[in-house]
N, C-alpha and C positions, 0 to 999 in steps of 0.2 A: 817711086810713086807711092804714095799714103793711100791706104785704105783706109775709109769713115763708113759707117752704119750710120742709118737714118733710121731710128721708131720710131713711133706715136702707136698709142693706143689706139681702138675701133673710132672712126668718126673724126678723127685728131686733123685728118688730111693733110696726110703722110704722102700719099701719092700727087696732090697736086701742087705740094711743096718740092717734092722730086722734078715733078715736070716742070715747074720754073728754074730750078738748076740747068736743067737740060736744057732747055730752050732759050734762057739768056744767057746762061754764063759756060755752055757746051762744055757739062760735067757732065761724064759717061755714068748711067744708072744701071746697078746689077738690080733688078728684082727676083728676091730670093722663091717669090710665091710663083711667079713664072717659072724660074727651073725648075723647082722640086715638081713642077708638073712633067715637065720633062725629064725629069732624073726618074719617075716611074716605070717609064720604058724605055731604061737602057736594057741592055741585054743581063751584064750583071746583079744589078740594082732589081731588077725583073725576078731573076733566078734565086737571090736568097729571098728577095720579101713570099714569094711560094714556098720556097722551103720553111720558113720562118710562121706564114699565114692560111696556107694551104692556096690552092688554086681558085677558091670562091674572091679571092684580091682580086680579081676582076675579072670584070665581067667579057669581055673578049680584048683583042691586041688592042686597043686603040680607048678603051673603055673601062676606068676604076671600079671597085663597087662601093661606090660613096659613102651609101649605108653602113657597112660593114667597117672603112674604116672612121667614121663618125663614131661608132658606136665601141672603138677602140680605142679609142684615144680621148675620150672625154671618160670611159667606164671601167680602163683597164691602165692602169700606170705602167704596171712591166708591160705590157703591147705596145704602151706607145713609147717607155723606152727603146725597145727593141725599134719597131719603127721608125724610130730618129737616129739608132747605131749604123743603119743601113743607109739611110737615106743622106745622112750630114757627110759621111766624108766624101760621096758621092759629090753633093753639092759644093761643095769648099776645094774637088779637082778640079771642075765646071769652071767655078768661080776665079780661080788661078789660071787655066786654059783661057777664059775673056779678058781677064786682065790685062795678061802678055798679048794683048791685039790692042790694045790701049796706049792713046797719048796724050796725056793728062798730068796735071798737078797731082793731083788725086781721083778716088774713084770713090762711086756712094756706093753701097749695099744697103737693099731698102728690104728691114723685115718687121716684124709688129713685134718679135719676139725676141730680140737680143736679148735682154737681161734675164727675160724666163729660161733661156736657154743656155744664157751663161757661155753667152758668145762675144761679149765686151773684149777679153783680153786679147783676141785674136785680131784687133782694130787698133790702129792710130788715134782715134776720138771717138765718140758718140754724139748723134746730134738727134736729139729729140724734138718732134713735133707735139707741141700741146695746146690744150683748149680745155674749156668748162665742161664739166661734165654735162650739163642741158644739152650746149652745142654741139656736144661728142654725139648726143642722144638722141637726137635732132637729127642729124646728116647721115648716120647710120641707119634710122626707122623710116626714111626717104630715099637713100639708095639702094637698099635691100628690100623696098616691100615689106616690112614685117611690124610688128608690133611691140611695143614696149617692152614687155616682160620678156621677148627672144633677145633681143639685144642687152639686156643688162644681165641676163644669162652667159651673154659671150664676156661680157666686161668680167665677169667677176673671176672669169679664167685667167685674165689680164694683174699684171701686178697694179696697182692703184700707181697713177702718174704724179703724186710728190714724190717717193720714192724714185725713180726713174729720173724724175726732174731732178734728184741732186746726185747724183750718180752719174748724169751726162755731163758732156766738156761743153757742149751748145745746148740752148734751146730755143724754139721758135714759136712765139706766139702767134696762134691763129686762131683767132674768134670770129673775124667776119669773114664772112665769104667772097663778100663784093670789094676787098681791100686789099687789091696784088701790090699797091703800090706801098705800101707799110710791109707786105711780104717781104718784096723785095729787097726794100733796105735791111731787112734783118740778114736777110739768104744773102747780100753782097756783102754785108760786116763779115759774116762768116768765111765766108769764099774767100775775102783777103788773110785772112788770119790763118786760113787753113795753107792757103799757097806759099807762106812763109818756112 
């Protein structure tokens, strides 16, 4: 079975390029932002990020302290490598454990950060979703509630998307919103090429 990573940038709609895989072409989608929410409390994953953070890492069993790690990872590089030493191999046993429950051609793993994180080689392909920056800027300041200047604040953590765009094996154009059926034929070129 082939595993593919699916990014896009903030806005790119990544997620709603995913759920048309899923839903016409019944490709099973790992999203990586869903576990590492769950990878917070496992029991192990639990144990060193306290030893690693101290006990203020959340705020009770069921509860992060968001602030705290917001404010580590945008302010502190070795925290939030540390952070991700703990938290990635976690996710990549998870992500192996779903797998093998899997019957598929292949399998998508959807994160916004492969290439920041330099998790390409660990894939069959990359398939990148992109769009105009406007558009990105657009659907990001309408589904988070917020304003301009916080969202291009999050972009600029982001690698710039030509980069990304030649360094993937796919990519998917998505400018409109109201256009599944132009989605689609790009998602089904893909889907046959990849099942080869």
């Amino acid at each position: 079975m082939k595993t593919v990573a699916i990014t896009g940038n903030i806005g790119s709609g990544k997620s709603w390029v995913c759920e048309l895989f899923r839903q016409h072409l019944g490709v099973p989608i790992y999203s990586s932002d869903d576990a590492a929410k769950r990878m917070y409390f496992q029991p192990d994953v639990r144990d060193k990020l306290m030893q690693r953070f101290g006990s203020d890492f959340y705020l009770s069993d069921t509860e992060l302290n968001r602030k705290l790690i917001a404010d580590l990872i945008f302010h502190d590089e070795t925290a939030q490598h540390d952070l991700e030493a703990i938290l990635y191999p976690a996710l990549f046993v998870d992500f192996a454990q779903w797998m093998a429950n899997q019957n598929a051609p292949y399998v998508l793993f959807e994160s916004a950060l492969v290439f920041e994180k330099r998790l390409e080689s660990r894939f069959d392909a990359v398939v990148m979703v992109s769009a105009s920056e406007s558009t990105r800027l657009r659907r990001a300041m309408e589904r988070d509630h917020c304003d301009e200047a916080i969202v291009r604040a999050r972009m600029a953590k982001q690698w710039p998307e030509e980069g990304k765009r030649l360094l993937s094996d796919y990519v998917i154009w998505h400018e409109h919103d109201d256009e599944d059926d132009a989605l689609l034929r790009q998602i089904t070129q893909i889907h046959l090429q990849l099942q080869k």
